[in-house]
Structure formats: C-alpha cells, structure tokens
N, C-alpha and C positions, 0 to 999 in steps of 0.2 A: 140350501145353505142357511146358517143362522148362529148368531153371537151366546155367549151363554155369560149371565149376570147372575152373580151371588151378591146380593142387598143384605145386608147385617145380618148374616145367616148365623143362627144358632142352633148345637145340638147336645143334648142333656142325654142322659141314662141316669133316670131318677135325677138325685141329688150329683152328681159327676156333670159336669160337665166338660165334652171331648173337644169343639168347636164355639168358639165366643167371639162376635161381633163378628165374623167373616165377611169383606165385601171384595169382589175382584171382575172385571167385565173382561171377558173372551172375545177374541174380536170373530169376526166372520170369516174363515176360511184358516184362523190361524190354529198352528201347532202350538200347545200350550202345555209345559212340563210342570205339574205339581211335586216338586221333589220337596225332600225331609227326612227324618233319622225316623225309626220305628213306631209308632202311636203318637206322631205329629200330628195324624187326624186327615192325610193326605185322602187315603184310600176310602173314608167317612164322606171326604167332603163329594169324591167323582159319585158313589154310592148315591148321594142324594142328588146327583143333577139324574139319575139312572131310575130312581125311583125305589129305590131298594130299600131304603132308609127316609123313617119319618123327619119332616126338620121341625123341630123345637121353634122358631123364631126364624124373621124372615121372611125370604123372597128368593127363590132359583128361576129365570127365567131360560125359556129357551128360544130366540126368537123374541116375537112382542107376545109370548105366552107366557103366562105364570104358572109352573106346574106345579105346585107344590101338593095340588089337591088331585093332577094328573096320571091315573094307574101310570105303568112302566109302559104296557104295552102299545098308549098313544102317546109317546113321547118322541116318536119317533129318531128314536137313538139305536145303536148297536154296540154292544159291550164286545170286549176279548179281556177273559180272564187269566188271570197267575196261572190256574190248571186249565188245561185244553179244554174240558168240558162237553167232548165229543161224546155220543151217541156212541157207544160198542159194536152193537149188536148190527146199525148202517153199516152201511160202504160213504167213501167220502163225495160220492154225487148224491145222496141221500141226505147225510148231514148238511150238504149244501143249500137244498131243496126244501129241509123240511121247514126252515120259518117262512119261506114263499106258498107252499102248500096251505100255511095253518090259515093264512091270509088271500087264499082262494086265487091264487096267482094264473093270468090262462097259462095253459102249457106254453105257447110258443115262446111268450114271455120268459115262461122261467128254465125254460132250456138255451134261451139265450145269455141270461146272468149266468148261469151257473158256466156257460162256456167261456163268457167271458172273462167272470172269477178267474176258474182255474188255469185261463190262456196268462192274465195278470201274473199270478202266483208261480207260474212252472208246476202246477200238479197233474196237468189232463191227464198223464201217464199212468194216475195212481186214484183215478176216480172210481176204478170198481173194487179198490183194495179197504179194506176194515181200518181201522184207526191201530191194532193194534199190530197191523204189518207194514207201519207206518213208522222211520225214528223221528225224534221228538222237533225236530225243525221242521219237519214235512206235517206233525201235527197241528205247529203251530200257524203253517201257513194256511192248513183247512180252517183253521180257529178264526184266519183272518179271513177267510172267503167266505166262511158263515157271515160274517159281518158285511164285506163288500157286497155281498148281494141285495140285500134291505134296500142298498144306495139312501141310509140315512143322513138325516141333515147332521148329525154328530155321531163322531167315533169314540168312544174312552175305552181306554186302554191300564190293567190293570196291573202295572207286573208282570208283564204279558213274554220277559226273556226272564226271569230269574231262576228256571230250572232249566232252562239248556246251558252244555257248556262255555267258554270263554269266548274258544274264536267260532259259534255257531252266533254266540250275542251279537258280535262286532260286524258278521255278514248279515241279523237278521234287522239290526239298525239302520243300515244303509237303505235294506225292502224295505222298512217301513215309513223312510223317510223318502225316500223315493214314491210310494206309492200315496203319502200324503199331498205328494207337492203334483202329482199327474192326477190325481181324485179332485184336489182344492176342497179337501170337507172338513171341516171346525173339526178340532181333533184335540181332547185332551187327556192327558198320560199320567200318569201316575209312577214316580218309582223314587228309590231311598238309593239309586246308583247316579251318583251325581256326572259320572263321566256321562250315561246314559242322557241326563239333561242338559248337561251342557252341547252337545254333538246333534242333538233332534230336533230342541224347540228353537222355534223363532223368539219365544220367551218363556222366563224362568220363572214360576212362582215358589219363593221356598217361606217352608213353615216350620213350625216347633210349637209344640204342647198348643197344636192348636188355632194360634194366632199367623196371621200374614205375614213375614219381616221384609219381604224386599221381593218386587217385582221389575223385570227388565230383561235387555237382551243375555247371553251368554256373556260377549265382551263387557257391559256395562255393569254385572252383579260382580264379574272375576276383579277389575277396574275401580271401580268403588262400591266396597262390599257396606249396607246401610249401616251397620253394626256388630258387633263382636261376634254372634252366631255367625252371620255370613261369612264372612272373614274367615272363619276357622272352618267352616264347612265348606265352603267352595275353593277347589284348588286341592291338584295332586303334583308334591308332595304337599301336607297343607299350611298355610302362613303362620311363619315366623310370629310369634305373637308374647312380648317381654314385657314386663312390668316395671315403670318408671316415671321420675319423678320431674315438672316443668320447671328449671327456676333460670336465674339470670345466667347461669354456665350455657345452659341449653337443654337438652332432654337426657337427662340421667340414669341410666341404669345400674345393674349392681356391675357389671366390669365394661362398661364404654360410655362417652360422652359423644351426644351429636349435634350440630349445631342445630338452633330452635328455627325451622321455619319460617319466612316471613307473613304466613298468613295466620300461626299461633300468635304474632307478638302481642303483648299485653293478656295472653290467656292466663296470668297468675301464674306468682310466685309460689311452689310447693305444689301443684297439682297434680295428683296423681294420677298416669294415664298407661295406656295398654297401647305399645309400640311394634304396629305389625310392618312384616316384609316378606315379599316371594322371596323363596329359595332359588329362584332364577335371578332375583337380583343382585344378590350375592355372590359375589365371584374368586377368583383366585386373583391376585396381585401377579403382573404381567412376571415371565421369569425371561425375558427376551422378546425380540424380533420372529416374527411369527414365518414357518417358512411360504415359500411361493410354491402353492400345489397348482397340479395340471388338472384340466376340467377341460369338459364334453359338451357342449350345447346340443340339446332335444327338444323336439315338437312333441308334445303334447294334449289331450284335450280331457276336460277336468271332467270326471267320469262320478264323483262324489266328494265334500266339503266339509271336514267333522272340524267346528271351532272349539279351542277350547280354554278361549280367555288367553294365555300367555301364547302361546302358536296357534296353527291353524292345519290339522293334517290333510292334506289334500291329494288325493286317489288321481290320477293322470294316468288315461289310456293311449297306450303307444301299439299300434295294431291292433294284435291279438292277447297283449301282455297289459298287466295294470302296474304302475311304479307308485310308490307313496313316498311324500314328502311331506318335509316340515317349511312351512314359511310364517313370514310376519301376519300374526293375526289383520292391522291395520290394513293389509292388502291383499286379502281373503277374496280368489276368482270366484267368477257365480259358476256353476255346474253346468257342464256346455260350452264353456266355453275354451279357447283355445290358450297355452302356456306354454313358454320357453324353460326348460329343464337344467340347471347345471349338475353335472355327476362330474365328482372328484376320482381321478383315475387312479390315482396310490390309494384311494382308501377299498378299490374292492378287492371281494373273496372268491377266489374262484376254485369251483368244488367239480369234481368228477362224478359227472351222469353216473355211471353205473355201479363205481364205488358207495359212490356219494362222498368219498375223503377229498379234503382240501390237497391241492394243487401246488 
C-alpha cells in the first residue's frame, strides 16, 4: 500500500503548457476521483504518476519514493485503460498470466492469482475463451484482473466504463468500488463523468485547464462548491447560477429581490455577484394539505451506497431481490449494514409476468 504525492508538478509540450503548479497528496488506501471537462489535464496528470509521461517540473511520489526518474515497470502500479487493451490472439487466463510470466512468477504462485482474479471478477467460466468472444463488460473485468493480479501498491484507472453502455456503467461502478474497498489499494480514477465521481471516490479532485479547483469529499465539493467552476460542474441538474447585484435592498437580480444574508453584511454597496441554487431547492409553493399515504416497513441490508451530494441512493438487499432508494445524504448507512425501508402502497405498479402489461 502507499500514498501518491504530486509536489508542484509541472508539464509543458514545448512552449504549451498542459499541467502548472500541480500539488495534491493521496492518502493510502484511498479512492481518489480526478474528474474534469475534456483537456483539463486529468488523464496527463494519472499518465505521469504511471510513468507514461515525462514531467516537466516537480515531484510524483509513490510511497517515500520519488519516481520521476523511475521506468513504469518498477513503479509498481497497474493501469486499466479507456480501451480493454487485451492480447487478441490469448484466451483470458493468458491475458491474465502474461505480466506474472514476464516477471518470472513460480507457477504455483501464478495459478493461484490468476484463480483468485477470476473467482473476484465472476469470469472463471470464460478463462479459455479469446477476448473477442467476450462482450465488452466481461472484457472489462479481464482488463481489471490483468491488474488485480500484480497486487500493486496503486490502481489507476483511466476511463476505464466510457465505452460500455449506461446500465453495464452503473453495475460496473458498484464492482469497482466494491472491489476497492475488499482490496484497500491506493486507487486513482480518472474521468470527465461526474456522476462517475461523485458515487466512487472517497474524494474528489476536480480540475480545469490544468490547475487544481477544489478537493474534498463528494458531500463537501456538491455543499460548498470553492468557486464558480465547481458550482456549475458539480450537480445534475446543474446550479442555478444568476447574475446580481449587493446593495442595501439585498441581492438584486434582473426579476427578484432576496434578502442579503447576515454573513454578506457590509460586503459593499453595488457588488456584483453570481447567485447560485440547487434545483432541489427550489420548490413549488404548497397548493394544499398534503394527503396521508399508506406505507410498508421492510428489513433491509445496504448492499451498495452511491452519494451524490443532494441524496444518497442506496442498493438494500431484501433476500434474493435488490430495492433502491433515495435517502438524506446527511444519513448516508455504511454498506453492510442493516436498514428499515418505507414503501408507499398507492404509489406502486403492478405489471403482468407474462404480458408484461400493467394491471
């Protein structure tokens, strides 16, 4: 296991430079989200903890090592990229095997990772099969057993769901976060899908053109976003964000007036400012007494935990069946552990097994 520290990392192409002043420390064991809109520099900056890329300026450590001068191949890390990246011509116990081979692994040894891999992943079924009789979620999870098997001190992960479909992303999130949190290995991620970041990391590092803006939990970055990037990049739908004016009324815009905060007072007369809000907090004006619906109480046990700043969707397995709900982010269960369920009896659907037409 080990921390990874970027010290004023810098990185130029010629006269361009992509990466300026970079510093950010990884802790040990955590999941670390580098998210950002397209040529923020996200996928530059894992690049050079990987060795793939020279750095300009600076300091990467890994550990109390400083690799900057360190080949890729004693860094003892294990990438999964945006493209599977598998061997063709393998079967996927091959692909699994082959960077234990190149590093002279005894057999017994590497027939045990490889078992264990594939026992992790649900692939044992499909270890004599070629990658390309493989669809692309069963690829991805050999993409990830290439990597579990090294049992390096760091995982990065590049992009690693943006060519599988929607709901193959939303089940390959949970494996991967699940199998960070049963591994415990320094793991950092990479991607420009912010749902993606806010549901996986323990923390969120978001960037633009380059520069750091705000690091912190999911709840903390959605909660007080540092600046106007954040603010408008974090959160689906994303924040309200109006232009207006401070003075003795209060906070002025072009069609409402709101009263000035007591922590603004004395911020100046005429100051121009940028007035953000969730679209969660925004509501519809009451048109009535709300009616009394009938509700269910269920046992529960929290099965997986996606936060995401304004709720918290939480996976609750009930037998053999999974139920997903929304609750208060501020009382977000840990995974494992046990939950009382309320189901609204008027609000469900009930469809016909064999038609499948509603009832």
């Amino acid at each position: 296991m080990a921390e990874v520290t970027f010290d004023h990392v810098k990185k130029s192409y010629g006269p361009v430079t992509v990466i300026e002043d970079f510093s950010l420390e990884i802790r040990d064991r955590e999941f670390m989200v580098l998210v950002g809109p397209s040529g923020c520099g996200k996928s530059t900056a894992l690049r050079m903890i990987a060795g793939l890329e020279e750095i300009t300026g600076g300091e990467v450590s890994i550990g109390d090592r400083v690799v900057n001068d360190v080949p890729p191949k004693d860094r003892d890390i294990a990438m999964v990229f945006q493209s599977y990246a598998l061997y063709p011509h393998m079967s996927v116990r091959e692909n699994l095997e082959f960077a234990l081979k190149i590093r002279k692994t005894p057999k017994d040894e590497l027939d045990r990772r490889v078992r264990e891999a594939a026992d992790i992943l649900g692939i044992t079924e499909y270890l004599d099969r070629k990658p390309k009789q493989l669809s692309g979620g069963q690829r991805q999870r050999v993409a990830l057993g290439r990597a579990i098997v090294r049992k390096p001190a760091v995982f990065l992960f590049d992009e690693p769901l943006s060519n599988l479909d929607a709901k193959l992303r939303v089940q390959m999130r949970a494996e991967i976060t699940k199998l960070q949190k049963s591994l415990q290995t320094t793991t950092v991620y990479v991607t420009h899908d912010q749902i993606e970041a806010m549901t996986m990391g323990h923390r969120i590092a978001i960037m633009k053109t380059g520069q750091l803006q705000q690091v912190g939990t999911p709840l903390e970055v959605y909660e007080r976003p540092a600046n106007l990037f954040v603010a408008g990049f974090i959160g689906t739908p994303p924040m309200n964000l109006v232009p207006a004016v401070l003075n003795k009324d209060g906070i002025v815009a072009s069609g409402f007036t709101l009263p000035l905060p007591a922590v603004q007072s004395g911020a100046g007369d005429g100051r121009k400012v940028i007035v953000g809000i969730r679209p969660e907090n925004v509501r519809e004006a009451a048109r009535g007494a709300e009616k009394v619906r009938s509700i269910a109480l269920i046992a529960a046990r929290v099965d997986f935990v996606e936060p995401l700043g304004h709720e918290v969707i939480v996976h609750g397995r009930i037998g053999d069946d999974i139920l997903v709900a929304k609750l208060d982010p501020h009382r977000a269960p840990e995974m494992g552990s046990d939950i009382a369920l309320e189901i609204e009896l008027n609000a469900l659907h009930i469809f016909d097994a064999a038609t499948e037409q509603r009832l």
